[in-house]
C-alpha positions as CSV (number, residue, x, y, z in Angstrom):
1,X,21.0,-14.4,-13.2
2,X,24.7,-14.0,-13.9
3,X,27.1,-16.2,-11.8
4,X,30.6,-16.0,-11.4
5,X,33.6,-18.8,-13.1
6,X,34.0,-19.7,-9.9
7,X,30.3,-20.8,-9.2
8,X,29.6,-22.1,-12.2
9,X,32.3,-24.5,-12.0
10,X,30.6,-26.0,-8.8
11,X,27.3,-26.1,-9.9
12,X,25.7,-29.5,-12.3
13,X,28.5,-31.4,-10.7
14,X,27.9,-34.7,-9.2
15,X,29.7,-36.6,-6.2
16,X,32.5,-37.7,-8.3
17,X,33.1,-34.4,-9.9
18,X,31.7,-35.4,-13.6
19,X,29.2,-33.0,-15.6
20,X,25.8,-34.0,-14.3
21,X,22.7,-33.7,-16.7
22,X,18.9,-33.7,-16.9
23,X,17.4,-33.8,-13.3
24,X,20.5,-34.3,-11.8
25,X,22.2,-31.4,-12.4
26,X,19.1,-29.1,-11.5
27,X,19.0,-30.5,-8.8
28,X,22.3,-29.5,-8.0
29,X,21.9,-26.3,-9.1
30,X,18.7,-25.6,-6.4
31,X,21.3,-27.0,-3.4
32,X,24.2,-24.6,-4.7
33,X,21.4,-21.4,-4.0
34,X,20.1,-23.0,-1.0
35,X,23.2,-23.4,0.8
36,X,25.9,-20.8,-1.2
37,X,23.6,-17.4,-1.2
38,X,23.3,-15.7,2.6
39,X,20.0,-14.4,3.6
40,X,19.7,-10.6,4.5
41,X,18.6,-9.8,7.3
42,X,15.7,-6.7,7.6
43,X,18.5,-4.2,7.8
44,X,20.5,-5.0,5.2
45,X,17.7,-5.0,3.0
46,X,16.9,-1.3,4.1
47,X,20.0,-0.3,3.2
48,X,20.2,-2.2,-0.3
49,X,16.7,-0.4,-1.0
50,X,17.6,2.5,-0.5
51,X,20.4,2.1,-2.4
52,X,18.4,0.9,-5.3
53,X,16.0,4.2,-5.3
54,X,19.6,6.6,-6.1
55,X,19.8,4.0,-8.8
56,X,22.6,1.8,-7.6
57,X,22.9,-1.3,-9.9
58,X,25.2,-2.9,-7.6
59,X,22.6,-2.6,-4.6
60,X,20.0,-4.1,-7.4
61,X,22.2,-7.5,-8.1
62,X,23.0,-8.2,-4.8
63,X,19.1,-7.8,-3.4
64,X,18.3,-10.2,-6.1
65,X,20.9,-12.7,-6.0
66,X,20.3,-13.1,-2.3
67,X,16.4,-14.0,-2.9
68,X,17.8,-16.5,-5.5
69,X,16.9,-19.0,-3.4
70,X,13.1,-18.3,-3.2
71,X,12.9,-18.4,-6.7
72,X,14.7,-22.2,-6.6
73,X,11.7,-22.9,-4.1
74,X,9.1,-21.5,-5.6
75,X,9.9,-22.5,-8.7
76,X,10.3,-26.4,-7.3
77,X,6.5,-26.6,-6.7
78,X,5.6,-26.3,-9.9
79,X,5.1,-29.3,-12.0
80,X,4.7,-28.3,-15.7
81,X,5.0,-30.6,-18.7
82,X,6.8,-29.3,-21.4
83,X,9.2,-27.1,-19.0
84,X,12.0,-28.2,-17.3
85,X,12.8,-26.6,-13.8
86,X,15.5,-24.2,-15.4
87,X,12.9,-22.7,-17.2
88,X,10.5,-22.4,-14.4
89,X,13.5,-20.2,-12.5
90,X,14.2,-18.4,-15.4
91,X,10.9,-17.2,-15.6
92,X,10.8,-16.4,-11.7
93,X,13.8,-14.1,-11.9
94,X,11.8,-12.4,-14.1
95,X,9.2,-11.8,-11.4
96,X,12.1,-11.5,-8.9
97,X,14.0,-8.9,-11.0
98,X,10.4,-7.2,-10.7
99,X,10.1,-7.4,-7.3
100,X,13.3,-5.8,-7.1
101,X,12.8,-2.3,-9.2
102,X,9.5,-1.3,-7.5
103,X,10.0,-2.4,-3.6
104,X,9.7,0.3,-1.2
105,X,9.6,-0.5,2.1
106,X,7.8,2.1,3.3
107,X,4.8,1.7,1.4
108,X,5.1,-1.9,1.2
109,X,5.5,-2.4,4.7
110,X,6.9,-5.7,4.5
111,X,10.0,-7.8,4.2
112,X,11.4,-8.2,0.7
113,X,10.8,-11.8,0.1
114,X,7.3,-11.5,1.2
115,X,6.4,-9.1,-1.4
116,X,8.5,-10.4,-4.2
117,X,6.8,-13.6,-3.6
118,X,4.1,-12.8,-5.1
119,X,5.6,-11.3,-8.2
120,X,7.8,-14.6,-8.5
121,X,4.4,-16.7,-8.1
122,X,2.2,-14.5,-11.1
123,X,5.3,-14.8,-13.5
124,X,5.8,-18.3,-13.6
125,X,2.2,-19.0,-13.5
126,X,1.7,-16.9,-16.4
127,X,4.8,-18.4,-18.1
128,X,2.9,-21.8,-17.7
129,X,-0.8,-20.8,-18.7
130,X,0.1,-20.8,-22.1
131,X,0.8,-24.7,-22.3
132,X,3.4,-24.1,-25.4
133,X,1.1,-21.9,-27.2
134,X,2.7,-19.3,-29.6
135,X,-0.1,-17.4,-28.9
136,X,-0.4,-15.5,-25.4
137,X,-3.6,-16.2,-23.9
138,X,-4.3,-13.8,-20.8
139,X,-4.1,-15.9,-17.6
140,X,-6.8,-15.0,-16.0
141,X,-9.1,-15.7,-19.0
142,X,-7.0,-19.7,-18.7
143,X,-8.4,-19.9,-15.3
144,X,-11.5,-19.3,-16.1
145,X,-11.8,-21.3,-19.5
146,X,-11.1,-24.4,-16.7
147,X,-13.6,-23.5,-14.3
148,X,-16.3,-23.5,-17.5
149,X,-14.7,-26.8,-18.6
150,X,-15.2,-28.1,-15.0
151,X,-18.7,-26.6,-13.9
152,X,-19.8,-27.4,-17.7
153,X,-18.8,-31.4,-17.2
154,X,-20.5,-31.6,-13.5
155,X,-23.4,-30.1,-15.0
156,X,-23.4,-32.8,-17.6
157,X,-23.0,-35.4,-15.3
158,X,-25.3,-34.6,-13.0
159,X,-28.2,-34.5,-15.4
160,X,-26.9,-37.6,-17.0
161,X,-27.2,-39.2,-13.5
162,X,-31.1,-38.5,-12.9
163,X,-33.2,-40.3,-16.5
164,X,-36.3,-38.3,-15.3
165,X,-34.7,-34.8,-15.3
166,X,-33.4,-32.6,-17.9
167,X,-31.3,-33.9,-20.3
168,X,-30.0,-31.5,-22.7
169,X,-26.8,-30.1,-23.3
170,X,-25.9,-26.6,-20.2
171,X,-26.4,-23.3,-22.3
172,X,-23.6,-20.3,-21.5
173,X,-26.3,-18.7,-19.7
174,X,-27.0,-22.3,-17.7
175,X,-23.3,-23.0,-16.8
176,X,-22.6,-18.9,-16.1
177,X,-25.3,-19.0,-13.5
178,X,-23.6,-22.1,-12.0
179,X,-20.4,-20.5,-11.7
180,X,-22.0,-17.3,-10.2
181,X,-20.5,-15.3,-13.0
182,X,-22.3,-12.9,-15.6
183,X,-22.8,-15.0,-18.8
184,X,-20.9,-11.7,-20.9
185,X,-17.7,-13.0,-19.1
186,X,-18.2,-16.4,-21.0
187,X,-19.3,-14.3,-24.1
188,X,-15.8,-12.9,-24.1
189,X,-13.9,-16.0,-23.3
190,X,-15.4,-17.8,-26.5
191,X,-14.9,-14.5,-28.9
192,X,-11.2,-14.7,-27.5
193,X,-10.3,-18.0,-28.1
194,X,-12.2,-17.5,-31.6
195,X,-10.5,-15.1,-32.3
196,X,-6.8,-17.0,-31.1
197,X,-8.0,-20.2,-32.7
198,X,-6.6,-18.5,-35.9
199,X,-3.1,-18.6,-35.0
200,X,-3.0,-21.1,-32.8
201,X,-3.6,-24.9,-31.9
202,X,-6.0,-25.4,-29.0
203,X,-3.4,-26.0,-26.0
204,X,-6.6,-28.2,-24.7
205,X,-6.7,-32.0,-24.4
206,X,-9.0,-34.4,-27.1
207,X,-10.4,-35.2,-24.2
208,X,-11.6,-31.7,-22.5
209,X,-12.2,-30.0,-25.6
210,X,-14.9,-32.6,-26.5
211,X,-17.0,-31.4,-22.8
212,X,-17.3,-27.7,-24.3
213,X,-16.2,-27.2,-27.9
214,X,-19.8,-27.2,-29.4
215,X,-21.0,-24.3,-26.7
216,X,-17.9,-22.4,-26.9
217,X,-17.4,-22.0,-31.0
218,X,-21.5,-21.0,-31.1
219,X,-22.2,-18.3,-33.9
220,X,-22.3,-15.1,-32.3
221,X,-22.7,-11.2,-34.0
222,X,-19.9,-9.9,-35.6
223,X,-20.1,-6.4,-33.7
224,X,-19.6,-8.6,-30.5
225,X,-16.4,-8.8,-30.4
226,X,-14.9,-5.5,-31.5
227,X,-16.8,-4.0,-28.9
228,X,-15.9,-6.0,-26.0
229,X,-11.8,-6.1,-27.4
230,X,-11.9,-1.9,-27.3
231,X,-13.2,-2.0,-24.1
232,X,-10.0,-4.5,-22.8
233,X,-8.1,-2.4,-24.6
234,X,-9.2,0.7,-22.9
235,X,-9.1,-1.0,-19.6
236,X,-5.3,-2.2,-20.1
237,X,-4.4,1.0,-21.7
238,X,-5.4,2.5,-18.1
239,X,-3.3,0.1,-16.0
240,X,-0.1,1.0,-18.2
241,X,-0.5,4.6,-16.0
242,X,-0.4,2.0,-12.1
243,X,2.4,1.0,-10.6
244,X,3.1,-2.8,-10.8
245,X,1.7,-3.4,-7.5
246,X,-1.8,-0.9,-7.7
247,X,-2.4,-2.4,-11.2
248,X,-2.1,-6.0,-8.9
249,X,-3.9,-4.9,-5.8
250,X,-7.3,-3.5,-8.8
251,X,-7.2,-7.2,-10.7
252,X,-7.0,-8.7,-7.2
253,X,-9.8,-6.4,-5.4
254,X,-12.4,-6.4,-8.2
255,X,-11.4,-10.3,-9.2
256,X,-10.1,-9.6,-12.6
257,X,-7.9,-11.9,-13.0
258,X,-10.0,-14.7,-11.7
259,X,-7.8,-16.6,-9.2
260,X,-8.5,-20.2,-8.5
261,X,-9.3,-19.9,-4.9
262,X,-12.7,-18.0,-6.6
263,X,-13.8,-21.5,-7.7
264,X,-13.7,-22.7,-3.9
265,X,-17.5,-22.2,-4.0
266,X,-18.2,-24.3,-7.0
267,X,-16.6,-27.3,-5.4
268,X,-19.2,-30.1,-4.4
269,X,-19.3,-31.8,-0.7
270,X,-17.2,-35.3,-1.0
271,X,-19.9,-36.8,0.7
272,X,-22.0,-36.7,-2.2
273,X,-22.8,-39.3,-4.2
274,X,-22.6,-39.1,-8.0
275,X,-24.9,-41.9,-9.0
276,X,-27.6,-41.6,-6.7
277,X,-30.5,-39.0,-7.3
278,X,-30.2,-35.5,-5.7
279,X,-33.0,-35.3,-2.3
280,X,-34.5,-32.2,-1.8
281,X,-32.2,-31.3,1.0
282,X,-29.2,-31.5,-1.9
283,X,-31.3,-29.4,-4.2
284,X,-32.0,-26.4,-1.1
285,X,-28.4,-26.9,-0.5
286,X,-27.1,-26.4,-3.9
287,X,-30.0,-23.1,-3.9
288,X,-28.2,-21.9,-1.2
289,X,-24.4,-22.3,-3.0
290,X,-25.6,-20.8,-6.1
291,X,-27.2,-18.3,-4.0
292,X,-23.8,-17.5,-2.3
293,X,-21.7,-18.0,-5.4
294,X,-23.9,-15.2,-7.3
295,X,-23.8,-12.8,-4.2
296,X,-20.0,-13.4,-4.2
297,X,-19.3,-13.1,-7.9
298,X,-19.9,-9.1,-8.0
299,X,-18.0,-8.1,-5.0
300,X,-14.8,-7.5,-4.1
301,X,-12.6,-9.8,-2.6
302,X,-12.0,-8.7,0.8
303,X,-8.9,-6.9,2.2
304,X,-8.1,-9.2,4.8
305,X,-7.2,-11.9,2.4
306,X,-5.4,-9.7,0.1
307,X,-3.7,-8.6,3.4
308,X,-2.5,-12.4,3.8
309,X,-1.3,-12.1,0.0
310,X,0.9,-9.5,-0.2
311,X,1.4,-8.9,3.9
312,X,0.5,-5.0,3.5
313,X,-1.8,-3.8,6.6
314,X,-5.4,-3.4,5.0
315,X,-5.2,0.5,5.9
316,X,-2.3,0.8,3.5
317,X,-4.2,-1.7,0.7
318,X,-7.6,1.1,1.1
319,X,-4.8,3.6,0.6
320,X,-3.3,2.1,-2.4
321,X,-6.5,1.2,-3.9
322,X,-8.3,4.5,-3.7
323,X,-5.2,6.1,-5.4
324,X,-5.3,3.4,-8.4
325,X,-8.7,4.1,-8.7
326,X,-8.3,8.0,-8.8
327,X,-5.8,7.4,-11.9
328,X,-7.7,5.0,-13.6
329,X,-10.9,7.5,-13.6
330,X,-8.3,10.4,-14.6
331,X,-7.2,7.5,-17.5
332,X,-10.9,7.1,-18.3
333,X,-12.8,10.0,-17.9
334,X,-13.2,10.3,-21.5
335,X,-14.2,6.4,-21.8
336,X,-15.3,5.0,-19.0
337,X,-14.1,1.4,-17.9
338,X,-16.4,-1.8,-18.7
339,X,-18.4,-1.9,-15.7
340,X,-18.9,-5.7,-15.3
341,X,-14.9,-5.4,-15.1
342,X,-14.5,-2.8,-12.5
343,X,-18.2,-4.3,-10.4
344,X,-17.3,-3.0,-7.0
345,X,-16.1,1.1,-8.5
346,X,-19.1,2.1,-7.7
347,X,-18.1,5.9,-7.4
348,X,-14.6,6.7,-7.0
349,X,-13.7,9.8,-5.9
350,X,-14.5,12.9,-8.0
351,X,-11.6,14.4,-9.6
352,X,-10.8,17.8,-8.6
353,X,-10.2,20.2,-12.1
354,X,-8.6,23.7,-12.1
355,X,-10.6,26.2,-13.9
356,X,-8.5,27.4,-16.7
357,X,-7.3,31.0,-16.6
């Protein structure tokens, strides 16, 4: 963000007026937002947006340097090694300055820092899934490289923990059912991160690569690959035609981008004990999660929770979603979308064609 002389001359200063450095001075920098920038209230931030639609760049800066502040916070809870704070707000004006181009508070129905939120949120989380990779690896394919490492090393654990049972190594097909995810989803993770392993040093750990190297680097059919990487390709070629927030609401809806609350159901009582065998109560009960997990996995998340997201009223998230969805079958009516990607467009709305004269 661009700060005045003035400002700047305040700001990484400690109590006795000397340049401050490291910690310190971010430190200093968050208080300067937190105390310096006013807050807008709801009609001042009318007025700036409608400002902002006639293309008023003045009406732009000062929306965003008002919400500089929720970027400081936001950007404060994240704990990253390898990236100091500035970096972390840096990357949230990003999502801020976002935020701030394709707000309409009439469709969004909201207050401005509710809605740029989540914008702030998804760019610095992105920013940090790469773990100082040159190579960008998709976030939502990080997330769920971690739930396979995790589900993978309870799996191995658990057998480990009973001598009479099984005692080989999870297949894909073992830990996907686990996860209450279609074992083609792991397919593509491990083609991917073949394919990045090229270019790039594994951002994993010695310690976490060692729980699921072997499975993930299995040979697997050269065609594989190529098809699965066209039909991304298509998929994100069709969300260049949504808005910012319609391509968000689709990833969210159909659990594309594979959030971690998704993994809530994987998560194993406290009670339990590792070392002792599982009774047959454990094993209906783990039946029964697995049972849930894999009804779960292939539909959508509900609107309510995306309501708590993004704070739009569910009537104007059906909305929003059945438009997406119209463009993206417009998009794709010559190549349809994957349809383990898209699991809950089941049959979107026929699209109405004009007979040519």
């Amino acid at each position: 963000m661009i700060y005045t002389s003035n400002d700047l001359s305040r700001v990484g200063r400690n109590q006795d007026g000397c340049e401050a450095d490291g910690p310190e001075a971010e430190r200093d920098e968050s208080a300067f937002f937190a105390q310096s920038v006013p807050l807008l209230s709801a009609e001042a931030e009318l007025d700036l947006a409608a400002r902002i639609k006639t293309g008023d760049r003045a009406a732009r800066e000062e929306l965003t340097l008002a919400n500089m502040r929720l970027v400081v916070n936001i950007a404060s809870q994240f704990k990253v090694r390898g990236m100091e704070l500035d970096d972390l707000i840096q990357e949230g004006n990003l999502g801020l300055m976002r935020a701030t181009e394709d707000f309409d508070p009439e469709t969004h129905g909201t207050r401005f820092s509710t809605y740029a939120a989540c914008w702030i949120r998804n760019y610095i989380m992105r920013a940090t899934s790469g773990g100082g990779s040159m190579i960008h690896f998709p976030y939502y394919l990080v997330i769920l490289r971690k739930r396979f490492d995790r589900v993978k090393a309870e799996m191995v654990s658990r057998r480990r923990s009973n001598p009479g049972g099984d005692q080989s190594e999870p297949t894909m097909e073992d830990v996907a059912e686990q996860m209450g995810i279609e074992a083609r989803r792991l397919r593509f993770l491990r083609n991917a991160q073949a394919d990045c392993s090229s270019y790039s040093a594994s951002t994993l750990d010695a310690e976490e690569a060692g729980a699921s190297e072997d499975l993930l680097s299995e040979e697997r059919p050269p065609e594989k690959p190529l098809e699965t990487a066209e039909e991304m390709e298509r998929l994100y070629a069709a969300f260049n035609q949504l808005t910012p927030f319609e391509a968000w609401l689709v990833k969210r809806r159909f659990r594309l981008d594979d959030r971690a609350e998704d993994v809530k159901a994987d998560r194993r009582p406290r009670s339990q004990s590792r070392s002792r065998p599982a009774s047959r109560r454990d094993d209906d009960r783990e039946a029964k999660r697995i049972k849930r997990a894999n009804d779960l996995a292939d539909e959508p998340r509900p609107y309510r929770e995306l309501e708590r997201e993004c704070g739009l009223a569910v009537y104007r998230l059906k909305q929003i979603e059945r438009k997406a969805l119209d463009k993206l079958q417009e998009t794709l009516v010559e190549s349809p979308a994957p349809t383990f990607l898209l699991p809950a467009a089941r049959s979107p709305r026929p699209v109405a064609r004009r007979a040519s004269a």
